[in-house]
N, CA, C and O atoms as a CHARMM CRD file, in Angstrom:
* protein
*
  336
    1    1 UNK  N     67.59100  65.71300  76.67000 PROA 1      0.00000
    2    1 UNK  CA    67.70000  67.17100  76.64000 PROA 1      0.00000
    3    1 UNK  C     66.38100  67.81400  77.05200 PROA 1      0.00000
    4    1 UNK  O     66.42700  68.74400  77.85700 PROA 1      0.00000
    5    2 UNK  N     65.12200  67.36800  76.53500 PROA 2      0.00000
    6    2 UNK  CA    64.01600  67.54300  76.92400 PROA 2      0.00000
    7    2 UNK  C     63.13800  69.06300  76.37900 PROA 2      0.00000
    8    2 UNK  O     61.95000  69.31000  76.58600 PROA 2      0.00000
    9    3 UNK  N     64.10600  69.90400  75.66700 PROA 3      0.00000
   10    3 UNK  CA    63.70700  70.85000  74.82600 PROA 3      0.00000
   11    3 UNK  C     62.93400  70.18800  73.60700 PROA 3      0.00000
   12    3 UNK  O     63.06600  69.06400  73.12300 PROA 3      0.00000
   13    4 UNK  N     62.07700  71.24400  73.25600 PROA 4      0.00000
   14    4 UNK  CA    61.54200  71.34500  71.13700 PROA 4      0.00000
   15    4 UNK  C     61.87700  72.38000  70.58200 PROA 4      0.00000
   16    4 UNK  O     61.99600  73.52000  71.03100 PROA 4      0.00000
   17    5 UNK  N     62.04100  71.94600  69.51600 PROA 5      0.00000
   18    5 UNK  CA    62.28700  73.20800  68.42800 PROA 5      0.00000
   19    5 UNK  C     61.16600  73.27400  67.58700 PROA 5      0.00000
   20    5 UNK  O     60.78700  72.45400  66.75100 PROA 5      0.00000
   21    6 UNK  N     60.60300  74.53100  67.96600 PROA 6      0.00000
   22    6 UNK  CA    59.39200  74.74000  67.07900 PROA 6      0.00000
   23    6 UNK  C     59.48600  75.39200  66.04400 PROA 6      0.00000
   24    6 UNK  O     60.33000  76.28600  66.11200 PROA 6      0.00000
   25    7 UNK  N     58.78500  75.27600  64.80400 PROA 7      0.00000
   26    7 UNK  CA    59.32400  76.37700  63.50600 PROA 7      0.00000
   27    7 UNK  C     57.63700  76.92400  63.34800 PROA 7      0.00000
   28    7 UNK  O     56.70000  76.16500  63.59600 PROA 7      0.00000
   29    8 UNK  N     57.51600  77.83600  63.06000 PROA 8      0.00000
   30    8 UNK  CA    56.47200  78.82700  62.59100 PROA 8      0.00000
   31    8 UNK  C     56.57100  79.74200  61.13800 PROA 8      0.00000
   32    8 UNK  O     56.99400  80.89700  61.08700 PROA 8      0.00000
   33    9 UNK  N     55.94300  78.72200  59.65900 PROA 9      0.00000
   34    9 UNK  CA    55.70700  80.02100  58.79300 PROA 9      0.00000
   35    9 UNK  C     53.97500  80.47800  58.18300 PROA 9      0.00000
   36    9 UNK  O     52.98800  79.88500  57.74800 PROA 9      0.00000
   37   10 UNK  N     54.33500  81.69100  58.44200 PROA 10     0.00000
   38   10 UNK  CA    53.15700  82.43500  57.81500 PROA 10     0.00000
   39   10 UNK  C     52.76200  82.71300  56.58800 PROA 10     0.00000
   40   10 UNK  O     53.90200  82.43400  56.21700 PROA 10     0.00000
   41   11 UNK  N     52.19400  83.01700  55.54000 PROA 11     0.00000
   42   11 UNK  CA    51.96200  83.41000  53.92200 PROA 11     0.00000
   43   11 UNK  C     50.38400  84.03200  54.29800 PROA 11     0.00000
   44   11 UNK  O     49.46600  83.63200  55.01500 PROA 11     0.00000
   45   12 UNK  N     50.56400  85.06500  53.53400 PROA 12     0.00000
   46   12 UNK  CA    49.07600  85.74400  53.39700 PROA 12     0.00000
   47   12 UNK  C     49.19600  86.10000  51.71700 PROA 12     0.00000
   48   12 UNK  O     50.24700  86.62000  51.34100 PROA 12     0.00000
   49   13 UNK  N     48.26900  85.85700  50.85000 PROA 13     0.00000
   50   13 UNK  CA    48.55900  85.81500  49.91000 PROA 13     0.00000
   51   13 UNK  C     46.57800  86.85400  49.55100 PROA 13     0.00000
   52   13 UNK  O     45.42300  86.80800  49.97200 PROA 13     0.00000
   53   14 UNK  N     47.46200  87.66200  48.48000 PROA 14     0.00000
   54   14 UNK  CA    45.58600  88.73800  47.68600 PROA 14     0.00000
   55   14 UNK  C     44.62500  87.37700  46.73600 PROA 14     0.00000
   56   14 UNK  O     44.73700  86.15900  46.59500 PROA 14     0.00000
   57   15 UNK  N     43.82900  88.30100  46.32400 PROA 15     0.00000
   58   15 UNK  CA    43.20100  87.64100  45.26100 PROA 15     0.00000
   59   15 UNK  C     44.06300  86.75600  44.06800 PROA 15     0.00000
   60   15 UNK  O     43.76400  85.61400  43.71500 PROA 15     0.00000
   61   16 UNK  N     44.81500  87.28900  43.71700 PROA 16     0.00000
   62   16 UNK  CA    45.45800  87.36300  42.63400 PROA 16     0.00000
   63   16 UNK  C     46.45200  86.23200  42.56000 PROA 16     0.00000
   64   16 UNK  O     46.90600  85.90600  41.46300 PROA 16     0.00000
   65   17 UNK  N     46.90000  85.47300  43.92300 PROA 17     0.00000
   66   17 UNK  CA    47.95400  84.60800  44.57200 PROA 17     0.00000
   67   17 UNK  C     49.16600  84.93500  44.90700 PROA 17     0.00000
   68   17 UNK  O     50.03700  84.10800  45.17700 PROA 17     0.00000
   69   18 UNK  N     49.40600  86.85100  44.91900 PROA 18     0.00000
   70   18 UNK  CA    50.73700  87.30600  44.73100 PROA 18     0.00000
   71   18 UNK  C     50.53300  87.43100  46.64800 PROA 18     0.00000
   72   18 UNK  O     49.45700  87.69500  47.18600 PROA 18     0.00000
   73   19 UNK  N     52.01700  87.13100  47.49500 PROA 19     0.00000
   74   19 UNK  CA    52.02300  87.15100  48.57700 PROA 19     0.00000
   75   19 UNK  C     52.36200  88.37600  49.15900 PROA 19     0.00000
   76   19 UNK  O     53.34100  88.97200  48.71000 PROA 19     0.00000
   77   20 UNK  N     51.69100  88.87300  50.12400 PROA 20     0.00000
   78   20 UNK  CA    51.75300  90.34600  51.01100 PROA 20     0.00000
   79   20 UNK  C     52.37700  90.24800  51.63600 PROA 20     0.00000
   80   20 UNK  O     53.07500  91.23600  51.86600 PROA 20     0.00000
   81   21 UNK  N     52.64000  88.92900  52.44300 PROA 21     0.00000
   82   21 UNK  CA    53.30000  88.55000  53.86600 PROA 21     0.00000
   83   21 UNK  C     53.52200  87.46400  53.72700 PROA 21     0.00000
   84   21 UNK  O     52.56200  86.69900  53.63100 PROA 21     0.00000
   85   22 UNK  N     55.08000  86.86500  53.65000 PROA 22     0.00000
   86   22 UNK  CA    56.14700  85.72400  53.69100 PROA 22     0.00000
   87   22 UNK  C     56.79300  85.17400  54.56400 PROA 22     0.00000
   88   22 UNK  O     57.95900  84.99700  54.21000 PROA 22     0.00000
   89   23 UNK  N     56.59900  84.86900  55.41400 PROA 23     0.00000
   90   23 UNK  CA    57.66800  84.79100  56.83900 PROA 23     0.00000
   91   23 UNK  C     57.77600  82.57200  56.89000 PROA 23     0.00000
   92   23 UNK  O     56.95400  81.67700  57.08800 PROA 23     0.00000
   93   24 UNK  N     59.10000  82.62800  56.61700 PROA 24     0.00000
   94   24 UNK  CA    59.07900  81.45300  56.21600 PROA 24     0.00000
   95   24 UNK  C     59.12300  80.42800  57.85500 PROA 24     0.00000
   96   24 UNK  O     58.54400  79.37700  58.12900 PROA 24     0.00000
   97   25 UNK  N     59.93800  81.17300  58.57000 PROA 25     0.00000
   98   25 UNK  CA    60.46400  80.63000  59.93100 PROA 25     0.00000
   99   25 UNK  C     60.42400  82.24500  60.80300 PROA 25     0.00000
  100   25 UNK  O     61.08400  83.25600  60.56300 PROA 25     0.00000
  101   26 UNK  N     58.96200  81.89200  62.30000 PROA 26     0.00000
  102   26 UNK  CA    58.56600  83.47200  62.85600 PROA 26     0.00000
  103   26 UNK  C     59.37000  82.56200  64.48100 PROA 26     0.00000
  104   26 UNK  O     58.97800  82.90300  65.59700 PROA 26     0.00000
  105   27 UNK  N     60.54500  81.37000  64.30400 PROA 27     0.00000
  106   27 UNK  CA    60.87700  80.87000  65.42300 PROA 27     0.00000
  107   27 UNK  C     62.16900  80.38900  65.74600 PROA 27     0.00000
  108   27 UNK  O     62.47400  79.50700  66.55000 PROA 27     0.00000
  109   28 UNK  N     63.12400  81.31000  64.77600 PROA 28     0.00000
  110   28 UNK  CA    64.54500  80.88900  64.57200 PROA 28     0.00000
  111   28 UNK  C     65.15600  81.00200  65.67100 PROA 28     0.00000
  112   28 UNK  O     66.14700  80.41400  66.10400 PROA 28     0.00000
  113   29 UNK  N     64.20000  82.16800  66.30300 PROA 29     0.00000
  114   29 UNK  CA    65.11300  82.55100  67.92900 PROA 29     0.00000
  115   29 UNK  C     65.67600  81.51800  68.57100 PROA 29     0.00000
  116   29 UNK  O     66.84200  81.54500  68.96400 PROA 29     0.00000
  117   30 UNK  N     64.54300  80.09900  68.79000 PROA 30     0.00000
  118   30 UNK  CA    64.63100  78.73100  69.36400 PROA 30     0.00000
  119   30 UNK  C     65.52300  78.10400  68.90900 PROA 30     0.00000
  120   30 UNK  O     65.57100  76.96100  69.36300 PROA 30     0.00000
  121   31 UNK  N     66.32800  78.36600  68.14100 PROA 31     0.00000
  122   31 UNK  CA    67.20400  76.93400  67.34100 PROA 31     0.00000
  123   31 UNK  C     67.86900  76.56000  67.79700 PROA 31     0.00000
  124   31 UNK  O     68.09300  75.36100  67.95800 PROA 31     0.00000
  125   32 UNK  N     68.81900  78.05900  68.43900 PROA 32     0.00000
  126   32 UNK  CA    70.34600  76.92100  69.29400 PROA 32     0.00000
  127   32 UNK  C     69.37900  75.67000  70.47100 PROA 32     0.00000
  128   32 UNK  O     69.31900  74.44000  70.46000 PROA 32     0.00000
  129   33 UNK  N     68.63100  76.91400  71.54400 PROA 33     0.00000
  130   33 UNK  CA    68.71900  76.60700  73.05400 PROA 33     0.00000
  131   33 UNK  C     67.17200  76.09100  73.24700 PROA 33     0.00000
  132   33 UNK  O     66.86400  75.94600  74.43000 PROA 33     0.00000
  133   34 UNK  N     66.09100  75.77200  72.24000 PROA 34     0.00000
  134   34 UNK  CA    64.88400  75.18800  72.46600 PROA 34     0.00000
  135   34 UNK  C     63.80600  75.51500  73.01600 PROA 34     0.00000
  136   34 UNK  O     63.39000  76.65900  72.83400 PROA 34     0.00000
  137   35 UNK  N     63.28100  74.85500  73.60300 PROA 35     0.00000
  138   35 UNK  CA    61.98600  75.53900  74.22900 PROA 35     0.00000
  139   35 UNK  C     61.73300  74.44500  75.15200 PROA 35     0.00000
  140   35 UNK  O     61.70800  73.24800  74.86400 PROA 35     0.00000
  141   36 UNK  N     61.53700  75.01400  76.37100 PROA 36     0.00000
  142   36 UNK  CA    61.02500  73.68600  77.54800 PROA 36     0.00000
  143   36 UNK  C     59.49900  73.74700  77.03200 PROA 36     0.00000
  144   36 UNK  O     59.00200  74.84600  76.78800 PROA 36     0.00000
  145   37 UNK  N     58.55300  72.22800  76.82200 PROA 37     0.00000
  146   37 UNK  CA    57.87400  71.63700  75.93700 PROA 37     0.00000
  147   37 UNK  C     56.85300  72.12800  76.76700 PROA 37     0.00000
  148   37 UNK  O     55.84100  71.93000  76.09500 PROA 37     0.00000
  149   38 UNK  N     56.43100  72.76700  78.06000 PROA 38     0.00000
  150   38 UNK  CA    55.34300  73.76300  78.48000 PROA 38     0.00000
  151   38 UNK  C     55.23100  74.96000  77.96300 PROA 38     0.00000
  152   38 UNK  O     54.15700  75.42600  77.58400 PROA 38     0.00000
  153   39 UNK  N     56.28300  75.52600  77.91000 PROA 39     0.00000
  154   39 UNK  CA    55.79600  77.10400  76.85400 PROA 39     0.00000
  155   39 UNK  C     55.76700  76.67400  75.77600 PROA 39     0.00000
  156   39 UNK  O     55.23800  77.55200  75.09400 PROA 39     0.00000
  157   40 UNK  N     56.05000  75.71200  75.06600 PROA 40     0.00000
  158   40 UNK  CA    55.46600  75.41400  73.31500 PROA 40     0.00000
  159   40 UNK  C     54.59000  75.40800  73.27700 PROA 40     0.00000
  160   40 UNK  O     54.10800  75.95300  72.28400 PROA 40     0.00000
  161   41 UNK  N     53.54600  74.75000  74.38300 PROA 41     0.00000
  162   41 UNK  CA    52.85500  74.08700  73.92400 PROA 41     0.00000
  163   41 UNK  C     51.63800  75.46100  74.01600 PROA 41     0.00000
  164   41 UNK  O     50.41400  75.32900  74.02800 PROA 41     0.00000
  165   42 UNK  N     52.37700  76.67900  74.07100 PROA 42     0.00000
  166   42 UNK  CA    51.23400  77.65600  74.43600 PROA 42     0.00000
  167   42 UNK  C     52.03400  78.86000  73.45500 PROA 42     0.00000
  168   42 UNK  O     52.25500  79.94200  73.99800 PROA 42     0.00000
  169   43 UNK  N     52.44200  78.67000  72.08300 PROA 43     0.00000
  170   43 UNK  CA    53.18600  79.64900  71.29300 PROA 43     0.00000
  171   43 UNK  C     51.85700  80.32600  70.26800 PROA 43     0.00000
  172   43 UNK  O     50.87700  79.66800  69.91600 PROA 43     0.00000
  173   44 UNK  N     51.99300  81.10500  70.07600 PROA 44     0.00000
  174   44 UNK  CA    51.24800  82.07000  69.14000 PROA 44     0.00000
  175   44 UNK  C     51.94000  82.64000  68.19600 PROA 44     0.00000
  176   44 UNK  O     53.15300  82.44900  68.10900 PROA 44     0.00000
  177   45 UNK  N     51.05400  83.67400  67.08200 PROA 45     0.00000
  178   45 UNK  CA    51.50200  84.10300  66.18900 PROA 45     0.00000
  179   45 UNK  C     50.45500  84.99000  65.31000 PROA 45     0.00000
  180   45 UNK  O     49.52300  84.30700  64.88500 PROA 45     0.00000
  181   46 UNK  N     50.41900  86.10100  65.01800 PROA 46     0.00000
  182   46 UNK  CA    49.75300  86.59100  64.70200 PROA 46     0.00000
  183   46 UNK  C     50.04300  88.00800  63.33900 PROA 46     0.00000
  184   46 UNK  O     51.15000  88.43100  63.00800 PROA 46     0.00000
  185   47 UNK  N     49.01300  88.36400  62.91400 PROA 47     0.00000
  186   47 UNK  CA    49.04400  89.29000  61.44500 PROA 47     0.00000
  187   47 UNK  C     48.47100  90.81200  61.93200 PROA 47     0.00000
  188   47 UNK  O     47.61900  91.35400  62.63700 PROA 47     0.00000
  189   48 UNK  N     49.45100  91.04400  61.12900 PROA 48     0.00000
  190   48 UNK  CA    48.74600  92.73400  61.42100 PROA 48     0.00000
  191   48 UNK  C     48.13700  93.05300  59.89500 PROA 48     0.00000
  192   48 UNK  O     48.67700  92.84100  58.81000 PROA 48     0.00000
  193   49 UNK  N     46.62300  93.72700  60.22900 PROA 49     0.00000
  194   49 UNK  CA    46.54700  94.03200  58.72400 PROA 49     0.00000
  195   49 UNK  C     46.63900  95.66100  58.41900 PROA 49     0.00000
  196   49 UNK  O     45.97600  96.58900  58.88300 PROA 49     0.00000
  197   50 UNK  N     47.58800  95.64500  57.57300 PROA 50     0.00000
  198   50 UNK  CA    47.93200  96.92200  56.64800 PROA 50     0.00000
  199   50 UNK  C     48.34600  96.93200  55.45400 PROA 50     0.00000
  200   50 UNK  O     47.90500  96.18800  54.57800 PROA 50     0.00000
  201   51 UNK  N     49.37400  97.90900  55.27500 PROA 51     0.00000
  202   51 UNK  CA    49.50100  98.24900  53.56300 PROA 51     0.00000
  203   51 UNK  C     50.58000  96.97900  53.48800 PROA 51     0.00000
  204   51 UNK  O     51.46900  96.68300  54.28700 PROA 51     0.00000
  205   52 UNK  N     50.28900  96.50600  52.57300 PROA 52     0.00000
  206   52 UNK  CA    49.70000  96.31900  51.35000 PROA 52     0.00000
  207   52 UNK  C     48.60600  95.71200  50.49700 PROA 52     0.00000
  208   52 UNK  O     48.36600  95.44400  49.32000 PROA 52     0.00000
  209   53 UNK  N     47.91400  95.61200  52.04900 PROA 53     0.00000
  210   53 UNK  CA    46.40000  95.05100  52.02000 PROA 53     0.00000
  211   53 UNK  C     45.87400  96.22600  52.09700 PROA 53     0.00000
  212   53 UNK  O     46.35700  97.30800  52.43000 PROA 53     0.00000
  213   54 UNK  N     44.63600  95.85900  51.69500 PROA 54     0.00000
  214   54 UNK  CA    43.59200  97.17700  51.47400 PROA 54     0.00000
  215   54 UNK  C     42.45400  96.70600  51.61000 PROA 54     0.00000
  216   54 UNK  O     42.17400  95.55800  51.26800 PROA 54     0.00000
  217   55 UNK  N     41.07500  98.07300  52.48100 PROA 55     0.00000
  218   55 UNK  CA    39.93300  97.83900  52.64200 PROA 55     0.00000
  219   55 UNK  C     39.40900  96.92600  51.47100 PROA 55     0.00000
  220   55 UNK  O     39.40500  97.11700  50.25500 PROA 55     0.00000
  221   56 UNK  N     38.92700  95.77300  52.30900 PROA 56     0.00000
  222   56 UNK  CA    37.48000  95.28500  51.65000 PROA 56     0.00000
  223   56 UNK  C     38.53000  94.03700  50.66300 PROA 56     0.00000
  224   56 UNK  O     37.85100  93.08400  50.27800 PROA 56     0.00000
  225   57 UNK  N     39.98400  93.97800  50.26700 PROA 57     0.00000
  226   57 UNK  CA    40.86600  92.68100  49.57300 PROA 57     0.00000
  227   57 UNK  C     40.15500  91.71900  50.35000 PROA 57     0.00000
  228   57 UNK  O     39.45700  91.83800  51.35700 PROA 57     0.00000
  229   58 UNK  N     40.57100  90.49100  49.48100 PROA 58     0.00000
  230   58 UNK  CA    40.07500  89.16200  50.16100 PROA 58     0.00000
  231   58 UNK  C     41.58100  88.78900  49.93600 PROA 58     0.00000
  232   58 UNK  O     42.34500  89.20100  49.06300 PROA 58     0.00000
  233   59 UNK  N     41.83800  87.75700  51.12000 PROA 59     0.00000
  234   59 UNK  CA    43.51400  87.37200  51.04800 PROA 59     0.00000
  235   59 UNK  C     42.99000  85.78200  51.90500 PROA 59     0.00000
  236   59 UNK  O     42.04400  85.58000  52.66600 PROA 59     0.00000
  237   60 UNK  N     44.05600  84.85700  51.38500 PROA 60     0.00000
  238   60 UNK  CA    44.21400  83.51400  52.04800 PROA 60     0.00000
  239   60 UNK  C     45.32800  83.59500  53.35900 PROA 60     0.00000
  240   60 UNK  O     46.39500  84.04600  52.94000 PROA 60     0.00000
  241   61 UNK  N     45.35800  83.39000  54.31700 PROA 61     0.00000
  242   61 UNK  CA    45.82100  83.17000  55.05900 PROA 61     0.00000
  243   61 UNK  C     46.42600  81.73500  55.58700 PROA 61     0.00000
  244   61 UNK  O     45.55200  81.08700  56.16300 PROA 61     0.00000
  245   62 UNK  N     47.60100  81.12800  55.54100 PROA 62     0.00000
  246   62 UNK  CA    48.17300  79.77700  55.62900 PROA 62     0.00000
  247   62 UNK  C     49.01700  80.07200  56.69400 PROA 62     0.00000
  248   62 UNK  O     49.65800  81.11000  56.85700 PROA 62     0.00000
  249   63 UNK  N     48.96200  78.76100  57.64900 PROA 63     0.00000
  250   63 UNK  CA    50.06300  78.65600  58.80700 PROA 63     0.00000
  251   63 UNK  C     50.40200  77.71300  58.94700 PROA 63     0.00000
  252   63 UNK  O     49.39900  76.99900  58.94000 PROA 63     0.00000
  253   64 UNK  N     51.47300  76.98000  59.12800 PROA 64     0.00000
  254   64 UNK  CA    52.47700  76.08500  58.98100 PROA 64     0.00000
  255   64 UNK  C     53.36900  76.09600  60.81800 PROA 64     0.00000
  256   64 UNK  O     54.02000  76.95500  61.41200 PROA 64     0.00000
  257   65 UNK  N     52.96200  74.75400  61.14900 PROA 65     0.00000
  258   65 UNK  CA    53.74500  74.95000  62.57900 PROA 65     0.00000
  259   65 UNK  C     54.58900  73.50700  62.20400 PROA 65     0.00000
  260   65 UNK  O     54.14300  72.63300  61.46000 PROA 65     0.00000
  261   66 UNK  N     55.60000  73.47600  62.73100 PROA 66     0.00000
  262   66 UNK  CA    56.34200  72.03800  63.07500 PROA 66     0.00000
  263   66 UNK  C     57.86100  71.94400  63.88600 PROA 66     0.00000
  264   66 UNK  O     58.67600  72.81800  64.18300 PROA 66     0.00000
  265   67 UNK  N     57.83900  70.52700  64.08600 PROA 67     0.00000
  266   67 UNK  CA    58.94000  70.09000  64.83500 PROA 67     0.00000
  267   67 UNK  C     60.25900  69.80600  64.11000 PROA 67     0.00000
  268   67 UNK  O     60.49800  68.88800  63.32600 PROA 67     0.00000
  269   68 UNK  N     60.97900  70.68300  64.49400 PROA 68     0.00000
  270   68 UNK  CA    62.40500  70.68000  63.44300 PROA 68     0.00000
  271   68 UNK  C     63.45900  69.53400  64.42500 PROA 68     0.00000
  272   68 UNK  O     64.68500  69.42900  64.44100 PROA 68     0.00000
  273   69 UNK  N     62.90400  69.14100  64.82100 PROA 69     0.00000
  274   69 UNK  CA    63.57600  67.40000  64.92800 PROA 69     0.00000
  275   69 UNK  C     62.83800  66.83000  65.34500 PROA 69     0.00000
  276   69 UNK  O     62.85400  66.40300  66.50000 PROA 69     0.00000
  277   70 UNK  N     61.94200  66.65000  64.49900 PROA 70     0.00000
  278   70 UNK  CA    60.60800  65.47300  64.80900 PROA 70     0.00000
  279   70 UNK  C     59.93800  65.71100  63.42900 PROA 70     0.00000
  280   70 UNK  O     60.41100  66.51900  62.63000 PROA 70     0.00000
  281   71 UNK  N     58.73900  64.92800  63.15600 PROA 71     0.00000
  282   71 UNK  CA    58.15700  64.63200  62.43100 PROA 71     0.00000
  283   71 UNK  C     56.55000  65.36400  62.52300 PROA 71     0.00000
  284   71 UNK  O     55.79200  65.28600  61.55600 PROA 71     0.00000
  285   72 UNK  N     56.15400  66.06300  63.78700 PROA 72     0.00000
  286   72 UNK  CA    55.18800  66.73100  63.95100 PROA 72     0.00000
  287   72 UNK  C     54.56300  67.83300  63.19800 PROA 72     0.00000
  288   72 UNK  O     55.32500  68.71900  63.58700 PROA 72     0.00000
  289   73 UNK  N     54.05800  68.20700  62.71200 PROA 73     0.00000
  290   73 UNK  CA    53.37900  69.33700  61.72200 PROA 73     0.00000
  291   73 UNK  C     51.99400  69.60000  61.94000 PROA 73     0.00000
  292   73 UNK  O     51.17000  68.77300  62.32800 PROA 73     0.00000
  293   74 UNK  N     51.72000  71.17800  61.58100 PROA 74     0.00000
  294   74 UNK  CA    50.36200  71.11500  61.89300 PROA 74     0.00000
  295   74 UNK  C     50.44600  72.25500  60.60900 PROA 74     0.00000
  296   74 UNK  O     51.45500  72.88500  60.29100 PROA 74     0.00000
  297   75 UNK  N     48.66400  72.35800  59.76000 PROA 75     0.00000
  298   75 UNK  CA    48.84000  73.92200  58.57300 PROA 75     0.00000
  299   75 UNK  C     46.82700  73.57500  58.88100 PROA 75     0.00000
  300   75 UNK  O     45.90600  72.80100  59.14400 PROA 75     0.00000
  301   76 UNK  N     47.37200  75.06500  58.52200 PROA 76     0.00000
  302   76 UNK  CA    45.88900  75.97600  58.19300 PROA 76     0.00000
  303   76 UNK  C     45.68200  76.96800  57.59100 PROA 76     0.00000
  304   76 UNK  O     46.51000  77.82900  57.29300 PROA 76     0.00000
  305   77 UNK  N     44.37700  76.94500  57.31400 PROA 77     0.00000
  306   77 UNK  CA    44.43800  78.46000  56.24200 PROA 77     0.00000
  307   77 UNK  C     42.93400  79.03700  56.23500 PROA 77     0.00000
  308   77 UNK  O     42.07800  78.15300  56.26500 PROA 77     0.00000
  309   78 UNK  N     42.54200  80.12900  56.20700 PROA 78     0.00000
  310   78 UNK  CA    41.64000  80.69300  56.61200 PROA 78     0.00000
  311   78 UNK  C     41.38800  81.90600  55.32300 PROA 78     0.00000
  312   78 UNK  O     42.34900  82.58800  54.96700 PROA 78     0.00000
  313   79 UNK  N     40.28900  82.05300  54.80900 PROA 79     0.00000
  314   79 UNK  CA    40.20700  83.47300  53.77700 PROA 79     0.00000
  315   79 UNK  C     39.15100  84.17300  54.94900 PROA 79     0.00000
  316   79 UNK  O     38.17100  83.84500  55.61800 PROA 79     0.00000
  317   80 UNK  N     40.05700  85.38600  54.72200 PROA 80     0.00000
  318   80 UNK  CA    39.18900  86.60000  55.14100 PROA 80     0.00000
  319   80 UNK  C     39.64300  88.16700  54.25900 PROA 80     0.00000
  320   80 UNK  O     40.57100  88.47600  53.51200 PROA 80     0.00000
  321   81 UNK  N     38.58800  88.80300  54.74700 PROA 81     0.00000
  322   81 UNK  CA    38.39600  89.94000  54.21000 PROA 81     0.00000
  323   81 UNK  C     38.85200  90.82300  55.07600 PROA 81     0.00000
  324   81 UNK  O     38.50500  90.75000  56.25500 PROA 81     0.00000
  325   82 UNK  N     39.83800  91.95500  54.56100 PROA 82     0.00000
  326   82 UNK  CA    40.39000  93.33700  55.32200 PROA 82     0.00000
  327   82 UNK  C     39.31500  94.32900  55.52100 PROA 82     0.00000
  328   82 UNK  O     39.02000  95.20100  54.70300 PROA 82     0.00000
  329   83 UNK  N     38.96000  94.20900  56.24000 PROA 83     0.00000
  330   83 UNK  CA    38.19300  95.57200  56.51200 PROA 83     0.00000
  331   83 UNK  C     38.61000  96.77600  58.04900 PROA 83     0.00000
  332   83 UNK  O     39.14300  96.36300  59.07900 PROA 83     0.00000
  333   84 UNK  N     38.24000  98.10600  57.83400 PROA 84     0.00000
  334   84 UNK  CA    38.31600  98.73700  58.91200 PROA 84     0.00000
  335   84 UNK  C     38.03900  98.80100  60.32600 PROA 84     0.00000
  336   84 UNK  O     38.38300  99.78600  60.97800 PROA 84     0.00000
């Protein structure tokens, strides 16, 4: 077939560990019909910061990529600070 199915979730979570931003799967679009394995390999994803973040919060940031018929996975997580 020669397609991937890529899955993408996001979590941004405050100080506190309560989550702002949940997005479990940002790649459902792909599920039936796949992805020819050159544009995967160049997918993005990105955060907007607003309410319910606020100047100057510190929040964890986690990303979660993988192959939903494969065994491939990739996560990261980054703390930063909201500012203006």
């Amino acid at each position: 077939e020669g397609k991937v199915y890529p899955g993408m979730s996001i979590r941004v979570t405050d100080s506190a560990g309560a989550a702002v931003i949940d997005a479990p799967d940002l790649f459902t679009q792909y599920d039936a019909e796949g992805l020819d394995p050159e544009v995967a390999a160049e997918l993005s994803g990105n955060i907007t910061i607003g309410t319910p973040m606020v100047n100057g919060g510190e929040y964890l940031w986690e990303v979660k990529v993988w192959d939903k018929k494969g065994d491939g996975t990739i996560n990261a997580s980054m703390n930063f600070t909201a500012v203006e």
